[in-house]
C-alpha positions as CSV (number, residue, x, y, z in Angstrom):
1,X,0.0,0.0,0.0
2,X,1.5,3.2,-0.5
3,X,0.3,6.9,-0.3
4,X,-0.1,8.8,-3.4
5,X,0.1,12.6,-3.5
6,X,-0.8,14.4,-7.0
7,X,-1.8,16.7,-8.8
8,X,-3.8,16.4,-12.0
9,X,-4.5,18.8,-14.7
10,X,-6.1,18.8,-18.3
11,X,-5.2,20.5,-21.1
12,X,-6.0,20.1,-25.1
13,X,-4.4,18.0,-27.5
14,X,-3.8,20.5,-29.4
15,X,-1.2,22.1,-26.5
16,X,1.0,19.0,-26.4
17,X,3.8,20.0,-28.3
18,X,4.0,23.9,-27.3
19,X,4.0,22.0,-23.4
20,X,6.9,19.2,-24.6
21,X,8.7,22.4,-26.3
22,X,8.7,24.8,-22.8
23,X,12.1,25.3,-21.3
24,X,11.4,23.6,-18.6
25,X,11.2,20.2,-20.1
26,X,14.3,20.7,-22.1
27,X,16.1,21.8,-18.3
28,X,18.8,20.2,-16.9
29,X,16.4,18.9,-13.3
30,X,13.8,16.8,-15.8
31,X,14.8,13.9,-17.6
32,X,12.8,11.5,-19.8
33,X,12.4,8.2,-18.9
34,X,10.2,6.3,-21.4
35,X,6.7,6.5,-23.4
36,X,4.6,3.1,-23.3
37,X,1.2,2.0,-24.0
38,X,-1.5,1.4,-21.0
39,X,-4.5,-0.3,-21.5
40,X,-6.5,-1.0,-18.5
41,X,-10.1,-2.5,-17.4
42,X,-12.3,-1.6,-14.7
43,X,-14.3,-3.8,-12.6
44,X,-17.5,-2.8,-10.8
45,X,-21.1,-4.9,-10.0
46,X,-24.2,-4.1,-12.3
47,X,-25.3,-2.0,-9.8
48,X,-21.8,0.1,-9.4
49,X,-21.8,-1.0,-6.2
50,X,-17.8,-0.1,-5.9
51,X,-18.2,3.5,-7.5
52,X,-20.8,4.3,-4.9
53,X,-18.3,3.5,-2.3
54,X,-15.6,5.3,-3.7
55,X,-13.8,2.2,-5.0
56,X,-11.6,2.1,-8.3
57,X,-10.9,-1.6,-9.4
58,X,-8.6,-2.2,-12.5
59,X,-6.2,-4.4,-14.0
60,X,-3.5,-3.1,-16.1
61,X,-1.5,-4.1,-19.2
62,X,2.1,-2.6,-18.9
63,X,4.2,-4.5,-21.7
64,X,4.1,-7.9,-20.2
65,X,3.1,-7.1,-16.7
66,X,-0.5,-7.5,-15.9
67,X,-0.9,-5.4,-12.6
68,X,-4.0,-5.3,-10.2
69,X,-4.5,-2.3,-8.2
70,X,-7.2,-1.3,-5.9
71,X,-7.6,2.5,-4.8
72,X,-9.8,3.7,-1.6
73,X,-11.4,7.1,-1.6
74,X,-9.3,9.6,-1.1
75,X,-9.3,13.3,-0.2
76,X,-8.4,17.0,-2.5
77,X,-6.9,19.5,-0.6
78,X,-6.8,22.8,-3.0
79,X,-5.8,20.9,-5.9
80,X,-4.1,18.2,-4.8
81,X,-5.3,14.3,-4.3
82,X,-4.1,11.9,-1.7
83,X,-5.6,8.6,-1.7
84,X,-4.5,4.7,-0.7
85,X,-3.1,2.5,-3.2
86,X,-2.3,-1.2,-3.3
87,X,-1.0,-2.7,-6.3
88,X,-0.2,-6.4,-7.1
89,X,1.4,-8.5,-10.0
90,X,-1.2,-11.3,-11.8
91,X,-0.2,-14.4,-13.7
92,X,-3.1,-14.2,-15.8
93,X,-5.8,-11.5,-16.5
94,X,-8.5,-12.3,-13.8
95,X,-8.8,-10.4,-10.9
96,X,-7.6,-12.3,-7.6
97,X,-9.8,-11.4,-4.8
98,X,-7.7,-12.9,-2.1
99,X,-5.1,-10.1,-2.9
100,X,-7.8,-7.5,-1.8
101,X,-8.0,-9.1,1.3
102,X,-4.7,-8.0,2.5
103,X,-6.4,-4.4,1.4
104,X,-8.5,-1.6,2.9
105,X,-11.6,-3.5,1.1
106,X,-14.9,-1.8,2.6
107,X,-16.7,-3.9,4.9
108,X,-20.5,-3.0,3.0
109,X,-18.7,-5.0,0.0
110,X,-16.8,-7.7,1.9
111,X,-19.4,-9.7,0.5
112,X,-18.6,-13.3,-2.1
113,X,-22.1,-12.9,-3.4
114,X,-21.3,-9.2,-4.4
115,X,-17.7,-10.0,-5.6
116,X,-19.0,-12.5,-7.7
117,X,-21.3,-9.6,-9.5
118,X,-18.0,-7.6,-10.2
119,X,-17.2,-7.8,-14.0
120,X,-15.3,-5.8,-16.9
121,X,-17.5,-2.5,-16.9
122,X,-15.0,-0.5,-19.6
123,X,-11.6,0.2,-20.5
124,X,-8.9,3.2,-20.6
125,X,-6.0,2.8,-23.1
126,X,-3.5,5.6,-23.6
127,X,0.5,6.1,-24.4
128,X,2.3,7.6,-21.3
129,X,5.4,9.6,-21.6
130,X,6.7,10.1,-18.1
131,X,9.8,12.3,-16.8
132,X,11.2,12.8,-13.3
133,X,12.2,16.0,-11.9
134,X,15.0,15.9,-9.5
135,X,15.7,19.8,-8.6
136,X,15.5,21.8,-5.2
137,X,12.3,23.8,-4.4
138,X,11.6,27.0,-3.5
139,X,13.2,27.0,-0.1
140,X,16.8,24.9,-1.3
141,X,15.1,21.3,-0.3
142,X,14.9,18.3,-2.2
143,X,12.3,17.9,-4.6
144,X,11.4,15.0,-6.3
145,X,8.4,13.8,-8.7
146,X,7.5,11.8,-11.4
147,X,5.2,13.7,-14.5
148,X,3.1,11.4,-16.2
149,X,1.5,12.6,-20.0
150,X,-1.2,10.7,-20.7
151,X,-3.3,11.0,-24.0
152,X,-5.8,8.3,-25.0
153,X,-9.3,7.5,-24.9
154,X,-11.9,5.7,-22.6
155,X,-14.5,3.3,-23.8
156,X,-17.9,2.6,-22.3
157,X,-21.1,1.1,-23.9
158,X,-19.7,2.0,-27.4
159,X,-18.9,5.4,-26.5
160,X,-15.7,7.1,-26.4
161,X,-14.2,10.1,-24.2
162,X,-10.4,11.9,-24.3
163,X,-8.1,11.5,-22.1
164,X,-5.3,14.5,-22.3
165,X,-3.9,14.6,-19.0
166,X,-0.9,15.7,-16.9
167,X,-0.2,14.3,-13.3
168,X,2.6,14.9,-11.0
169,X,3.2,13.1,-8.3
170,X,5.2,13.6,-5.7
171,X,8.3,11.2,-4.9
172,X,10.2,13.2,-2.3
173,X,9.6,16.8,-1.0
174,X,7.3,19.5,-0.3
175,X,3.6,19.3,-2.2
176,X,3.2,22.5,-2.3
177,X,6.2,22.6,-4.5
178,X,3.9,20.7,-7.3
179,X,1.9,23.6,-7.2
180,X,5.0,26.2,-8.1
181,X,6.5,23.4,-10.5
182,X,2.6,23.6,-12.6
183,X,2.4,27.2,-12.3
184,X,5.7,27.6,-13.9
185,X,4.4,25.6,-17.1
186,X,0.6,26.7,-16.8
187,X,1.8,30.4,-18.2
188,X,2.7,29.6,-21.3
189,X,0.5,26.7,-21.8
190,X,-3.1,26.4,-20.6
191,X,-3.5,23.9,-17.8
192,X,-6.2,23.0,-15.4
193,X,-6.6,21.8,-11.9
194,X,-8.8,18.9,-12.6
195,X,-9.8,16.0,-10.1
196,X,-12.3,14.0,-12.7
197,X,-10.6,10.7,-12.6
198,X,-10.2,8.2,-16.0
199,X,-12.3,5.8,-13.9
200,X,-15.0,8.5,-13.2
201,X,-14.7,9.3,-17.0
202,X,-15.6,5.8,-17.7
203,X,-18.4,5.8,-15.6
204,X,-20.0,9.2,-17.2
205,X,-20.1,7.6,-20.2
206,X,-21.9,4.5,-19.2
207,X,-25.0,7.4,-18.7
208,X,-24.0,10.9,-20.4
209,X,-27.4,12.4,-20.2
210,X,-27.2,11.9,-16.9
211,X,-24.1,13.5,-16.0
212,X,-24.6,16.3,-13.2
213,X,-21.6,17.9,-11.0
214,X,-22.9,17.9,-7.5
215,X,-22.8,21.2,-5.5
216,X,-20.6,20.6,-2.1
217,X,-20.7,22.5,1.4
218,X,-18.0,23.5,3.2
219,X,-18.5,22.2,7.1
220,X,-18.3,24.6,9.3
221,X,-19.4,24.4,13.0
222,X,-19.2,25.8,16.4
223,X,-15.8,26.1,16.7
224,X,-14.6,27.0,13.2
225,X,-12.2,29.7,13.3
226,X,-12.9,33.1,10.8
227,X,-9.7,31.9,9.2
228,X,-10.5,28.0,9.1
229,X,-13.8,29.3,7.5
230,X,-12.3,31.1,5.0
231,X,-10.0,28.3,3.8
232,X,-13.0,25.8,3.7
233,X,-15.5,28.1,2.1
234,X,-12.6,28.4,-0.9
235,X,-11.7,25.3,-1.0
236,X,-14.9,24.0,-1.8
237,X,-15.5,27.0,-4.7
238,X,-11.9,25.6,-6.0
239,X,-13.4,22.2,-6.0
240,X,-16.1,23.6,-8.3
241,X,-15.7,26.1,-10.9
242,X,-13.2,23.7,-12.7
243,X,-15.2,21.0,-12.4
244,X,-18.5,22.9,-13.9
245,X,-16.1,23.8,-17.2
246,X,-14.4,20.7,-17.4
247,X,-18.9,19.5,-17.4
248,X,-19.1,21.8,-20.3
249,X,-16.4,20.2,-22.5
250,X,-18.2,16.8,-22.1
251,X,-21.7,18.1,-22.7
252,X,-22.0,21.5,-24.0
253,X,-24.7,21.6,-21.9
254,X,-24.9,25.5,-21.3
255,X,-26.4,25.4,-17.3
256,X,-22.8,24.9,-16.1
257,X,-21.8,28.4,-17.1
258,X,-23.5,30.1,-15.3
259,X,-22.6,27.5,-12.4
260,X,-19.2,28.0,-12.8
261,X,-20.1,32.2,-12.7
262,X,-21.8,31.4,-9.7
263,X,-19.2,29.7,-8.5
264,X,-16.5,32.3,-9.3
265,X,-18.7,34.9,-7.8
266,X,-18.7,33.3,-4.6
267,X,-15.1,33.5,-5.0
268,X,-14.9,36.6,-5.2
269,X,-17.1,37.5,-2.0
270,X,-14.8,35.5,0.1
271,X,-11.9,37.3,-0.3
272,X,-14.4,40.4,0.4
273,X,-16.0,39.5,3.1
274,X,-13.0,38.0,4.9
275,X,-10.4,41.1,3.7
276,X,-10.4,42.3,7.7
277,X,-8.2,38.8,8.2
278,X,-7.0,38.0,4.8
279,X,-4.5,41.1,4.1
280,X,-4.9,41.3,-0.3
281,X,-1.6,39.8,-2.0
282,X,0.7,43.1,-2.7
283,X,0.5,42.1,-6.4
284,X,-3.0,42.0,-6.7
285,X,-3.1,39.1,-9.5
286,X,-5.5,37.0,-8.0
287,X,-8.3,39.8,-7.6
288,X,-7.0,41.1,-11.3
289,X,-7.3,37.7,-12.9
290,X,-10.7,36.5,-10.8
291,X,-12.2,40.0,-11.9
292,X,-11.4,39.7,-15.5
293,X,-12.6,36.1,-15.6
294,X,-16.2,37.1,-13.6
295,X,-16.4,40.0,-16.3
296,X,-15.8,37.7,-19.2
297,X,-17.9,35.1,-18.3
298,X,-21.0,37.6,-17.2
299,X,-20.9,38.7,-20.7
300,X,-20.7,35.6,-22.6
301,X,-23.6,34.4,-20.2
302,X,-25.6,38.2,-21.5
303,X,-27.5,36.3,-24.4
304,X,-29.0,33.2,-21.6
305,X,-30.4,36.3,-19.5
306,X,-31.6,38.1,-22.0
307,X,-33.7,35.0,-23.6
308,X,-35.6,34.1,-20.6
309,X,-36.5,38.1,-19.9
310,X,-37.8,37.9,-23.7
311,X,-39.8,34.0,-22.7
312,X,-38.5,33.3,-26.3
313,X,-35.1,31.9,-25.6
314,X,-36.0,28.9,-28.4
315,X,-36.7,31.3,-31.2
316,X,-34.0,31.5,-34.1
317,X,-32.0,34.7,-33.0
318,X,-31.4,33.7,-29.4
319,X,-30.2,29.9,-30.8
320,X,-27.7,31.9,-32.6
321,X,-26.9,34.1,-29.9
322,X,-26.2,30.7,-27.7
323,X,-24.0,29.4,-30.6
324,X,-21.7,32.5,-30.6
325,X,-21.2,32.4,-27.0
326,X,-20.4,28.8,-26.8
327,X,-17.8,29.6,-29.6
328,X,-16.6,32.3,-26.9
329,X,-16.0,30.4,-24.4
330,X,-14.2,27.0,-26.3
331,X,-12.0,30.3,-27.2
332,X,-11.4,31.4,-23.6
333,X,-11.2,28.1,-21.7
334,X,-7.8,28.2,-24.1
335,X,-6.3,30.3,-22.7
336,X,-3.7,30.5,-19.9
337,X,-5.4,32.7,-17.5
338,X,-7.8,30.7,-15.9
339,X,-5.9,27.8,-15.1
340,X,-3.4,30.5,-13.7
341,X,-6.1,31.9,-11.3
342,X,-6.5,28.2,-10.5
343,X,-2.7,27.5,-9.9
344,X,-2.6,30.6,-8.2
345,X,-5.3,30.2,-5.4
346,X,-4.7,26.6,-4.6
347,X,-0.7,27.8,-3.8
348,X,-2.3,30.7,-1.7
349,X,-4.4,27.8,-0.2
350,X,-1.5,25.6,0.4
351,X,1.3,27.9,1.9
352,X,-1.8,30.2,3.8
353,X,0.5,33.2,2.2
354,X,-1.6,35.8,3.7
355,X,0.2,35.2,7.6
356,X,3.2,36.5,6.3
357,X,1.0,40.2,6.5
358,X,-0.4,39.5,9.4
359,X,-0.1,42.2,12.4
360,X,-1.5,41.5,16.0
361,X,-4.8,42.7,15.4
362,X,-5.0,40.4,12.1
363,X,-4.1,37.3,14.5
364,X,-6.6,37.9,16.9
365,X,-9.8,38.1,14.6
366,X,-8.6,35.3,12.6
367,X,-9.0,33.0,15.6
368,X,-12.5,33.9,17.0
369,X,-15.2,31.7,15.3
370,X,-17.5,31.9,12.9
371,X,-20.8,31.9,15.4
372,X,-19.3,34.4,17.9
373,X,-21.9,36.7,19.5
């Protein structure tokens, strides 16, 4: 079992080359290390029994290996995942339940009736090209990770979904540092925080129409802190926004627009209402970039507000209204800039930047709760 820390981000096919071509890749701290093709298939009951419990079961073809690996639920803290993984090596391609024993299995499917429901469900196969950086981070300490490319395709009930993805993991070092390292590249070459999964991929296709990103809640209770609230109530918005445009790439469906507006909004009235304790960054980028982005997307969302005022949002004009704005915004999600705002408030997230501007006053409001009379 080990523990894997990541970060995952998406970008278009059509970015690969510019990202192989930054100067980064071509430094002397990252070195290739080989490309190879993956194919792997899931396992789950009829029922997904295994999805519902935040269960991924595969087994992989690496060249000659076949390798069966079970991963747990894990958690996303601002960007990046952490979740168990056990991995073992098969001498033929059927899964071997007595090696998930040995595993954090959950007890609600600890069950031989159920496991003998589990069968092939659909199937990822991609070429990775994977690189390890060896450098020193930010503060002269040993960093470590492995970047994985991954392009490729999923297949489920004759349907077929990209895969264009770029994860670093993190081998030795400081996560935060992954953060820096994807920042660095996500400038010249438009990346995004992403934490849809090729197994959750897979499983969206199984029912497309179907496909809905569930609003979360940050918890907060009695004894939250102003500052603890704060970090939750972003968190959660970072958990979001991405995920409502990474919804409309799969099916330019047009309500998660104004989701992800909604959800950039509240964004924007967290940093507001919490200014007293969270000092603004001396650059200013993050208010900057979040303003422009709010600004952009309220205008490309002008034509949906304007149909249902008229009660004739089906009629010809408005359907080419929609049209021209969904060509807007395949035109802005390629750009750099809201990846960077990503990037950039997941780091803040991380290293809690805002302490180094702290004064006395700052400290004591940050620690009085949320419910305070």
């Amino acid at each position: 079992m080990a523990l894997e820390v990541e970060l995952k981000l998406t970008l278009s096919p059509h970015h690969i080359e510019s990202l192989k071509r930054q100067p980064l890749f071509r430094s002397q701290q990252i070195r290739e290390l080989k490309t190879e093709q993956l194919g792997n298939t899931y396992y789950d009951t009829p029922d997904q029994l295994l999805t519902q419990h935040k269960v991924a079961l595969r087994i992989r073809k690496k060249g000659e290996q076949l390798i069966q690996t079970l991963k747990s639920s894990g958690s996303s803290e601002a960007g990046l995942h952490s979740r168990n993984e056990w991995e073992w090596l098969l001498n033929s391609p059927e899964l071997d339940f007595q090696l998930l024993a040995s595993a954090e299995w959950p007890k609600a499917l600890d069950s031989k009736t159920l496991q003998s429901n589990i069968a092939p469900i659909f199937t990822t196969n991609f070429q990775r090209t994977t690189w390890i950086l060896d450098s020193l981070d930010s503060q002269g300490q040993v960093l470590k990770a492995e970047i994985a490319l991954d392009q490729g395709t999923v297949t489920a009930a004759g349907k077929e979904d990209t895969i264009c993805e770029l994860e670093i993991e993190l081998l030795e070092g400081n996560g935060s540092e992954l953060v820096k390292f994807a920042l660095k590249l996500a400038k010249h070459v438009p990346l995004y925080i992403s934490d849809v999964s090729k197994a959750e991929r897979g499983y969206r296709l199984l029912q497309p129409d179907n496909y809905e990103v569930h609003r979360t809640s940050a918890q907060l209770d009695a004894d939250t802190s102003l500052e603890q609230a704060f970090i939750k109530l972003l968190k959660n918005e970072l958990s979001l926004w991405p995920r409502y445009f990474e919804a409309w790439h799969f099916t330019n469906n047009w309500k998660f627009i104004p989701l992800a507006l909604e959800s950039l909004r509240n964004v924007s009235a967290c940093y507001e209402s919490f200014s007293s304790i969270i000092p603004a960054e001396p650059d200013g980028v993050i208010d900057k970039l979040l303003t422009k982005l709010i600004r952009q997307l309220r205008d490309i969302d002008a034509w949906r507000r304007t149909a249902l005022l008229s009660g004739h949002k089906d009629n010809r004009w408005f359907k080419q209204q929609a049209e021209q704005a969904a060509a807007r915004i395949n035109v802005l999600l390629q750009t750099a800039e809201p990846g960077v705002l990503a990037l950039l408030i997941s780091e803040q997230l991380i290293e809690q930047t805002w302490r180094s501007r702290w004064n006395e006053h700052h400290k004591q409001l940050a620690k009085q709760t949320l419910f305070d009379k």
